[in-house]
N, C-alpha and C positions, 0 to 999 in steps of 0.2 A: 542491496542485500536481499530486498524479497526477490529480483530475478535470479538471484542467485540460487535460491532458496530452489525458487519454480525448476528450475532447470536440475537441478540434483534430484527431485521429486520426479520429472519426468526421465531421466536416466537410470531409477531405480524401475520406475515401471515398465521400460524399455528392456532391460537386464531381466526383471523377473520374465517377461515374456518371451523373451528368445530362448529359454530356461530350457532344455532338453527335459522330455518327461521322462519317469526311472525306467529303465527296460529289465528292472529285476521283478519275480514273482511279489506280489504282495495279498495280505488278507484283510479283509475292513469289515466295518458294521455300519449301516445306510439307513435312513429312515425316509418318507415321501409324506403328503399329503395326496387323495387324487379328488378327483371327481366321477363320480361312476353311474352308470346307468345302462338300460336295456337297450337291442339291437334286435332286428328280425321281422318280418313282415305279420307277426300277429303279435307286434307291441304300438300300441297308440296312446295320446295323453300320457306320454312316459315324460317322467322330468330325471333331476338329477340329483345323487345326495353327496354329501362328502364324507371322506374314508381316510383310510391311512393306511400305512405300510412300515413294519420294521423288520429289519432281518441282517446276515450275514452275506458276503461274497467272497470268490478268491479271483483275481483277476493273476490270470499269467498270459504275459508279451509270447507273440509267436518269433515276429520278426520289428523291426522301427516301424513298422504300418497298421499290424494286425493283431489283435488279444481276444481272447476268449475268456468270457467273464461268466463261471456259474456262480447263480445266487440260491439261497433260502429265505424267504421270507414269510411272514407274517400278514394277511392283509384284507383288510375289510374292504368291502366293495357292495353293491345290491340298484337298489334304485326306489322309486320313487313314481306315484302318479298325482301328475298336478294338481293344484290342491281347485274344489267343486263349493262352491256355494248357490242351493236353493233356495228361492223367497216366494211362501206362500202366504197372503196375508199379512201379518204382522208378522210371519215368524220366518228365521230362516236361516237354513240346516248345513252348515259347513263341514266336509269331509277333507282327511286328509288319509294316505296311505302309503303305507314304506316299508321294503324289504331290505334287511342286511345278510348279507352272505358273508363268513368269514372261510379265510382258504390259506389253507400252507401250500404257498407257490411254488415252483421250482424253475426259474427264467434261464434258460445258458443262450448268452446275449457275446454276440459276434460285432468285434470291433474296429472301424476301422479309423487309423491316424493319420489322415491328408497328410501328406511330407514329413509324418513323424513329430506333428506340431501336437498341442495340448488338447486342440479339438476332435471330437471323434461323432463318428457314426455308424448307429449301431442298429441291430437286428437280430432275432434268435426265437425259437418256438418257447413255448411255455408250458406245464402241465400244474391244474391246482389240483387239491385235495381239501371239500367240504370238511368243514367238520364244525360249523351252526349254521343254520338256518332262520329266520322268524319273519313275521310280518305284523306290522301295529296299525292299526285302524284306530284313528280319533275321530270321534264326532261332536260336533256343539250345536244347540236347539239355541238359539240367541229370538227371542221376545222380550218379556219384560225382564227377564234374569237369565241368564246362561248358564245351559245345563252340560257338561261336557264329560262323555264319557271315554274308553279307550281301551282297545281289547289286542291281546298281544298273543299270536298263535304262532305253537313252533309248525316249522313247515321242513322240514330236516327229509322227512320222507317225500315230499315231495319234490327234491334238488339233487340231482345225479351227483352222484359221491366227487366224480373225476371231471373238471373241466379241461379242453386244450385250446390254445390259442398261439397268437403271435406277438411279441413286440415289438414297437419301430421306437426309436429315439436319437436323441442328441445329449450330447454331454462335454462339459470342460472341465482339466484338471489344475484346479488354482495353483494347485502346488503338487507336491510328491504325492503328498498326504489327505489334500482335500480334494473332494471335486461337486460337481453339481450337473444335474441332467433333467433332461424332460423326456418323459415317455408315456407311449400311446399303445394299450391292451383290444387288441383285437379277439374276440374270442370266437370259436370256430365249429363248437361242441352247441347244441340244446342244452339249456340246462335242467328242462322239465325229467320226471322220471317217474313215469305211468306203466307198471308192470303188464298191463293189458291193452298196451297201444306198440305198435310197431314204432322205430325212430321216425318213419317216415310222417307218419299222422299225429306225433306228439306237438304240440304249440311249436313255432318259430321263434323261442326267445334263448338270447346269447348275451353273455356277459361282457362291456364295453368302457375302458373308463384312460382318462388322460391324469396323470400325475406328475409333480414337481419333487424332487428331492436333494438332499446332499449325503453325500458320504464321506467315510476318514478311513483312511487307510493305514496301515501300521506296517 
């Protein structure tokens, strides 16, 4: 009875995956977690923070191979410098510091379906659009008692409105309706913005981060 069992269980798994994916138009709402952080030859002691991403797609099939997927999204991202602890004495001085950037994305992400199978790979530019900025400085005086303070500065004027970059990813479609992907933001733009510096002499930092997601399609 249980081979029995086993064997109808792996025929359904079998059957799902030979499953042709839909080659009709659909529209979905996708959510991610990532991990983000800075890029650029004048970022050092950069670490990483975690973010998230919600938004909308429409994905429409060109041919059984190839789709073309614009999104809108929602998504935090920023970074982080490693966290610094000094000891002078008895005492001593733990620093931490972190940026969040939040951006309405606009990804149109190029796809392509090995034989038309469920799996895809993908690529496509990207353009964000600022719209908060901040940075939060904690510090703690750890002696006999710890004193911890924490100052939170908006920095909006100093984040170029527009970032551009690129995406590289992978993705599978469990079903018509669900799917799951990894994807990798490369960003390509400074994102400093110094009205009295040329692009050329503004800082080297760029915006960088890997995310996991799923989405539902309707």
């Amino acid at each position: 009875m249980k081979k029995l069992f086993f064997a109808a269980a792996m025929l359904g798994v079998v059957s799902l995956s030979a499953q042709e994916k839909t080659t009709t138009p659909q529209v979905g709402i996708k959510s991610s977690i990532n991990m983000a952080s800075f890029n650029g030859k004048d970022v050092s002691n950069n670490d990483y923070k975690v973010g998230f991403s919600a938004g909308i797609y429409g994905h429409f099939p060109i041919t059984e191979q190839f789709a073309v997927q614009p999104e809108v999204n929602f998504t935090r991202i920023g970074g982080k410098l490693k966290d610094e602890a000094t000891t002078v004495g008895n005492t001593t001085i733990k620093t931490k510091n972190k940026t969040t950037l939040d951006y309405i994305q606009v990804p149109v992400m190029f796809k392509y379906y090995p034989a038309g199978s469920r799996f895809n790979i993908e690529a496509g530019p990207q353009i964000g659009y600022n719209i908060y900025a901040s940075n939060t400085a904690r510090e703690s005086i750890i002696n006999n008692t710890v004193i911890t303070s924490e100052r939170k500065t908006d920095i909006k004027d100093n984040v170029k409105d527009f970032d551009f970059g690129a995406n590289f990813g992978i993705g599978y479609n469990v079903t018509d309706n669900i799917n799951v992907g990894a994807r990798y933001y490369m960003g390509l733009t400074k994102i400093s913005e110094n009205g009295s510096e040329s692009n050329d002499t503004k800082p080297d930092v760029k915006n960088h981060s890997f995310s996991i997601g799923v989405g539902y399609s309707f």
